[in-house]
C-alpha positions in Angstrom: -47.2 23.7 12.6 -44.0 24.0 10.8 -45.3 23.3 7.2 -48.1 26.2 7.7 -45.3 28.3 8.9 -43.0 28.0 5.7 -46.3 28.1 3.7 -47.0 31.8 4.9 -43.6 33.1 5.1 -43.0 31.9 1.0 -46.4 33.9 0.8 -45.2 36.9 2.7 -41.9 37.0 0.7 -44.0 37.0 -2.6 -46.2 39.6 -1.7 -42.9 41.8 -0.4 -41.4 40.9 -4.1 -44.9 42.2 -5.8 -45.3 45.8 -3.4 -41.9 46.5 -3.5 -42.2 46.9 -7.4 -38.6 46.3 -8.9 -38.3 44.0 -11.0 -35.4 41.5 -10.2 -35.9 38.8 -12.9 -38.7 36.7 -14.1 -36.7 33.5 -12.6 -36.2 34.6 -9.2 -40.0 35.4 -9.3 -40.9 32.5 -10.9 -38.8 30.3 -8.0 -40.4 32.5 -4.8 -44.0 31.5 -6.7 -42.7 27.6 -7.1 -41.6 27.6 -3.7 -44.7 29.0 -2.0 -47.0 26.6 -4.1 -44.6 23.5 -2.9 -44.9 24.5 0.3 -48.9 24.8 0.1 -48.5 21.3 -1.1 -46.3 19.8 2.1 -49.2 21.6 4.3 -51.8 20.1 2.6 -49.8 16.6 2.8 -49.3 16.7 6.2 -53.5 17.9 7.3 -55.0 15.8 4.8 -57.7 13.7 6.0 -57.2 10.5 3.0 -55.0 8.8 0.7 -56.6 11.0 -2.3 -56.5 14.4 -0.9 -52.5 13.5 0.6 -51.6 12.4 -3.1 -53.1 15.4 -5.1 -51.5 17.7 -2.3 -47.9 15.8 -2.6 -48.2 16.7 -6.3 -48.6 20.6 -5.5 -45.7 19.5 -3.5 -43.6 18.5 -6.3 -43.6 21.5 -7.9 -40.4 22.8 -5.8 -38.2 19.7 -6.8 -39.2 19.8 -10.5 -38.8 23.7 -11.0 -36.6 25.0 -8.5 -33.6 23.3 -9.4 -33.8 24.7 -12.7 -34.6 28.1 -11.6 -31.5 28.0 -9.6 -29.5 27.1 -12.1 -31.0 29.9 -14.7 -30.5 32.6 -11.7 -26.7 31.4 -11.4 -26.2 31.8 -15.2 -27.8 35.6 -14.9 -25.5 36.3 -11.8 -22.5 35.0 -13.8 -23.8 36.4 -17.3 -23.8 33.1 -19.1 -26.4 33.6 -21.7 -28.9 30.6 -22.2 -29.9 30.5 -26.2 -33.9 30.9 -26.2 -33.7 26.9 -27.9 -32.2 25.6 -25.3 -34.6 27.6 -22.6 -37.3 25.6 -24.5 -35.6 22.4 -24.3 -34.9 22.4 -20.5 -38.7 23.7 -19.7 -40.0 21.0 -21.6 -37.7 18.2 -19.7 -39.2 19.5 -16.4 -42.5 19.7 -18.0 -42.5 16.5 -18.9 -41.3 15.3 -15.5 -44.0 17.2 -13.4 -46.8 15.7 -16.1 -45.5 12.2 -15.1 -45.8 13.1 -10.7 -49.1 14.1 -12.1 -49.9 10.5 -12.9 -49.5 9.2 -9.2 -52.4 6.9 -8.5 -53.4 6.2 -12.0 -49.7 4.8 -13.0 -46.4 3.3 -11.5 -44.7 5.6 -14.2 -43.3 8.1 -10.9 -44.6 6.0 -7.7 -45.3 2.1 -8.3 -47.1 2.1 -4.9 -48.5 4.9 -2.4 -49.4 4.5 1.1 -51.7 6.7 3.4 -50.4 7.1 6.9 -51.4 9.3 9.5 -49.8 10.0 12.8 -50.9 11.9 15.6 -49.3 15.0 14.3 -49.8 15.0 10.8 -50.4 12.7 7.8 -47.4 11.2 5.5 -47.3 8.9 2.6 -45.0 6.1 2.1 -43.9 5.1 -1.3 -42.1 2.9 -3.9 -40.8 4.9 -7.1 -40.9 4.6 -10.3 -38.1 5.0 -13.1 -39.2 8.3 -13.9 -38.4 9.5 -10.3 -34.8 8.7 -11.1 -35.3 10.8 -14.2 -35.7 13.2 -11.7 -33.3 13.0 -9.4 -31.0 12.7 -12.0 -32.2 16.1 -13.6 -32.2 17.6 -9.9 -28.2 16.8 -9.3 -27.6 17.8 -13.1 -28.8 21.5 -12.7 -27.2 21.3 -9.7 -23.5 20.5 -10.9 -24.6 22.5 -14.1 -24.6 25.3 -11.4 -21.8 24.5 -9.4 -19.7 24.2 -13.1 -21.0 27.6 -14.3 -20.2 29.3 -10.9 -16.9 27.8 -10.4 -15.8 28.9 -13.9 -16.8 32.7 -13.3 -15.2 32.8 -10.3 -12.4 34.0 -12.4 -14.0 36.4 -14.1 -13.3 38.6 -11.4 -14.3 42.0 -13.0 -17.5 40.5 -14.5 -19.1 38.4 -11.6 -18.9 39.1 -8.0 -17.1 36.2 -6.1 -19.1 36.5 -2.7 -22.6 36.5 -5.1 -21.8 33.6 -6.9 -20.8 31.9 -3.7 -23.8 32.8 -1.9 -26.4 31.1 -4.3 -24.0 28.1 -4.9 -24.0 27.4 -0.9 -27.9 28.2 -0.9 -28.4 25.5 -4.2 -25.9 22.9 -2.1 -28.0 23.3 0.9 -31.4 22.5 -0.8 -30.7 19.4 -3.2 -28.0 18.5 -0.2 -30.8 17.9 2.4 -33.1 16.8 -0.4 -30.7 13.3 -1.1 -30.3 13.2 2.8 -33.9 12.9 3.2 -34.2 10.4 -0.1 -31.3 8.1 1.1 -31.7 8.2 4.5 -35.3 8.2 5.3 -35.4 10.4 7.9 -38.7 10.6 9.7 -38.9 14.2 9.4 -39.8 16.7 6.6 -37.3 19.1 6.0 -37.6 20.5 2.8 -39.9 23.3 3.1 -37.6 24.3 5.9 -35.1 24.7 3.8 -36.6 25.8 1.0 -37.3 29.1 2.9 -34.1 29.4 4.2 -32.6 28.7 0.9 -34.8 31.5 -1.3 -33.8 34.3 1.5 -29.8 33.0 1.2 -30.3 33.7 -2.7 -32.4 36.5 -2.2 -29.5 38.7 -0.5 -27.1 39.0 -3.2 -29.9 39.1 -5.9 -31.3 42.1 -4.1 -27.9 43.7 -4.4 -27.5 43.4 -8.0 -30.2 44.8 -8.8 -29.8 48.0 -6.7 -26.5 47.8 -8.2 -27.7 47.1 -12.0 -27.0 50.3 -14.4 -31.0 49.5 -15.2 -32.3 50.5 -12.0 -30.1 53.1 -11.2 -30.7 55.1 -14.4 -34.6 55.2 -13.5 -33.0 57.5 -10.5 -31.4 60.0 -12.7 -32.7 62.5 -15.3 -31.7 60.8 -18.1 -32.4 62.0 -22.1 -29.3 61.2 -23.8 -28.1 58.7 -25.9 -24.8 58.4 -25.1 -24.8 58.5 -20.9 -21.8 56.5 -18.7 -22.8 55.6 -15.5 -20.5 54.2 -12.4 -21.8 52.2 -9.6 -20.7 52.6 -6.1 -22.3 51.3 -2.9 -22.1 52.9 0.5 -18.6 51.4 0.8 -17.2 52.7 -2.1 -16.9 49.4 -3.5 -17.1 49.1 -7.3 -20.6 47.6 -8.5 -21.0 48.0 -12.3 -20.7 50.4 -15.2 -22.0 50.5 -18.7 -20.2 50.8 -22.2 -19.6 54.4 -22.4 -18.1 54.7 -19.1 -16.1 51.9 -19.8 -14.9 53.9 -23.3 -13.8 56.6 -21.2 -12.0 55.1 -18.2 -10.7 51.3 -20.0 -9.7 50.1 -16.5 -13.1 49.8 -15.2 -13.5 46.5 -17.3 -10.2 45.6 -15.3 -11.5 46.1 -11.9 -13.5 43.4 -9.5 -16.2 44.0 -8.9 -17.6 44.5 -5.0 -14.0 45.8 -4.6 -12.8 49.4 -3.3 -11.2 51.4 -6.2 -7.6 50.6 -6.8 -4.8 53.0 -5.9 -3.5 52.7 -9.5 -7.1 53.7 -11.0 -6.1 54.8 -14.0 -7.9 57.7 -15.9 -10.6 57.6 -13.2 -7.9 58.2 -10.6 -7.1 61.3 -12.4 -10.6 63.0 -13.1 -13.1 61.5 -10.9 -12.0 60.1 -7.5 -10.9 63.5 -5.7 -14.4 64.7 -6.8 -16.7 61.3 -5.8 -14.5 61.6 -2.3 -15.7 65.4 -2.1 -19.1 64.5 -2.7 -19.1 60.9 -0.2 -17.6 63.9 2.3 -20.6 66.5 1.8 -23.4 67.1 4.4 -26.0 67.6 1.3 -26.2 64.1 -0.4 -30.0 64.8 -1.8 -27.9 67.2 -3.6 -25.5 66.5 -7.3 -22.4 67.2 -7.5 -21.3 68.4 -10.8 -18.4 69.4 -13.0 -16.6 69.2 -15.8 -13.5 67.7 -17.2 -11.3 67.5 -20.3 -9.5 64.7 -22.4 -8.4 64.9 -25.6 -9.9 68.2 -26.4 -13.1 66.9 -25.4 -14.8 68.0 -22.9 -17.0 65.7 -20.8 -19.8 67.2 -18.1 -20.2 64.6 -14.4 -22.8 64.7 -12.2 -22.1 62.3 -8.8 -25.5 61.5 -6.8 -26.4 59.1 -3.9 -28.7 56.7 -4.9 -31.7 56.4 -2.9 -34.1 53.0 -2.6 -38.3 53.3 -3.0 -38.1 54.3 1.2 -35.3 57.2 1.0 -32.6 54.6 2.3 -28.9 55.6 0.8 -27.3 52.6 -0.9 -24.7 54.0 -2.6 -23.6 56.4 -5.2 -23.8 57.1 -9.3 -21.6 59.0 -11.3 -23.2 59.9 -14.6 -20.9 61.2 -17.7 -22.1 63.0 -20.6 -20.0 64.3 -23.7 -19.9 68.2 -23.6 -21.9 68.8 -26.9 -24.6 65.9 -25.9 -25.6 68.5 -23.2 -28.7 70.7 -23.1 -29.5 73.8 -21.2 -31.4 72.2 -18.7 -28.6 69.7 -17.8 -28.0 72.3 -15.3 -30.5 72.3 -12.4 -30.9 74.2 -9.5 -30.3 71.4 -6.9 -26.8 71.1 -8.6 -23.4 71.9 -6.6 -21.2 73.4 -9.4 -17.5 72.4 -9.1 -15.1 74.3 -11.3 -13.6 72.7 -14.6 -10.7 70.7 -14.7 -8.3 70.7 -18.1 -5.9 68.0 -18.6 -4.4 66.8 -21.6 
């Protein structure tokens, strides 16, 4: 049965989040768990044996359409780095709260459904209904997340340097997909549940780029490298040589990083990093010994700045890309040096 079958893989892919042990945001979890749980529900909908056991199932099954919009929409802010103030966090929880409390009430109030029905065909059971006001309060919050979205993504699709464009796209097609067949379903009255369907298809869509930004995230990739020093710059590259991220410092030392897009080859007119770093990070992309760093040293401004270029590696030795760590001269110690190093010689310019 198709409902069963979305039940278990929302389970698997929950499981797969928890063993492989990264974390990629409380939000993204929290919408694999709201998913699974919804899908439960739609099982237990469609094998229930009464019209009690079908109405507390269908409200295991609204826990996807009162959460997972919102989830969405926090994940697309995250992607886009649009910071939600803690207050209004609080605010938009207790909205959805407050919806799901009044699905809770179905068959001791009209408040969400005026009238339920108990069907059963020879497949599987449904319900028939007749809402209440509060289930336009939420479709209305449903499509308002979901323009929120749509706004917040279109808007950072500008920010070229900050926000990946094929990212932001990604999720946005994912969230159109979901609350798209959702209104086709309300409106139409087709005879067929979809939803969980989708849902699945919809959390792997978002999943992809998620997954990539947080390989890609200067967090994760510093738990790869030896780090002990306060002041560290770190460049992202992925297998491609495409540019992924950087942090302050490295963005002190080379200014045009904060000018290049992101997911995008280095430019031709790279700027300082042109000059100190790319015939090295080509050297090393070139090199037989990738478990190995390369490492060197360059000057600017009479200071004199130590780089070590490594592959980064995910949790089952698969190569995703490539760091370059920078360290001011005096920040290093004695042990920066290590014997799976490949020393390079050092570069002076002015």
């Amino acid at each position: 049965m198709i409902f069963l079958a979305c039940f278990c893989i929302s389970i698997i892919f929950l499981l797969i989040v928890i063993g492989n042990g990264k974390k990629v945001g409380i939000n993204f979890f929290l919408l694999i768990a709201v998913i699974a749980i919804g899908n439960g529900g739609h099982y237990a909908v469609a094998v229930s044996q009464n019209l009690q056991e079908a109405i507390l199932a269908n409200k295991l099954a609204y826990v996807i359409g009162c959460f997972a919009p919102m989830m969405v929409f926090f994940i697309i802010c995250n992607i886009c780095r649009v910071r939600i103030s803690g207050i209004a966090g609080t605010i938009i929880y207790s909205v959805q709260m407050i919806v799901y409390f009044s699905v809770l009430t179905t068959g001791v109030s009209d408040i969400f459904y005026k009238s339920v029905e108990y069907h059963r065909g020879e497949t599987f059971a449904y319900l028939t209904k007749t809402y209440g006001f509060m289930h336009t309060v939420y479709l209305i919050t449903m499509i308002g997340y979901t323009l929120a979205g749509i706004v917040v993504g279109l808007v950072s699709l500008n920010r070229k340097n900050v926000v990946s464009r094929t990212n932001v796209c990604i999720v946005l097609m994912a969230n159109a997909l979901s609350v798209g067949v959702y209104m086709t379903e309300r409106f139409v009255r087709l005879d067929i549940e979809l939803m969980p369907v989708v849902f699945v298809i919809a959390l792997i869509i978002i999943s992809i780029p998620l997954f990539r930004i947080y390989n890609y995230s200067i967090t994760t990739v510093r738990s790869d490298f030896d780090d002990r020093y306060r002041r560290t710059g770190y460049i992202i590259f992925d297998n491609k040589l495409r540019y992924m991220s950087a942090n302050e410092f490295a963005q002190e030392l080379f200014p045009e990083l904060e000018e290049w897009e992101i997911e995008v080859k280095i430019p031709g007119n790279g700027g300082r990093f042109n000059t100190f770093l790319r015939q090295p990070l080509m050297a090393f992309v070139r090199m037989e010994e990738h478990d190995k760093l390369y490492n060197g040293i360059f000057e600017y401004k009479d200071m004199k700045y130590r780089y070590q270029i490594g592959t980064i590696f995910s949790s089952n030795k698969r190569q995703y890309g490539y760091c370059i760590r920078l360290v001011a001269a005096k920040d290093i110690a004695p042990e920066f040096v290590r014997d799976d190093e490949i020393q390079q010689s050092e570069h002076n310019t002015h």
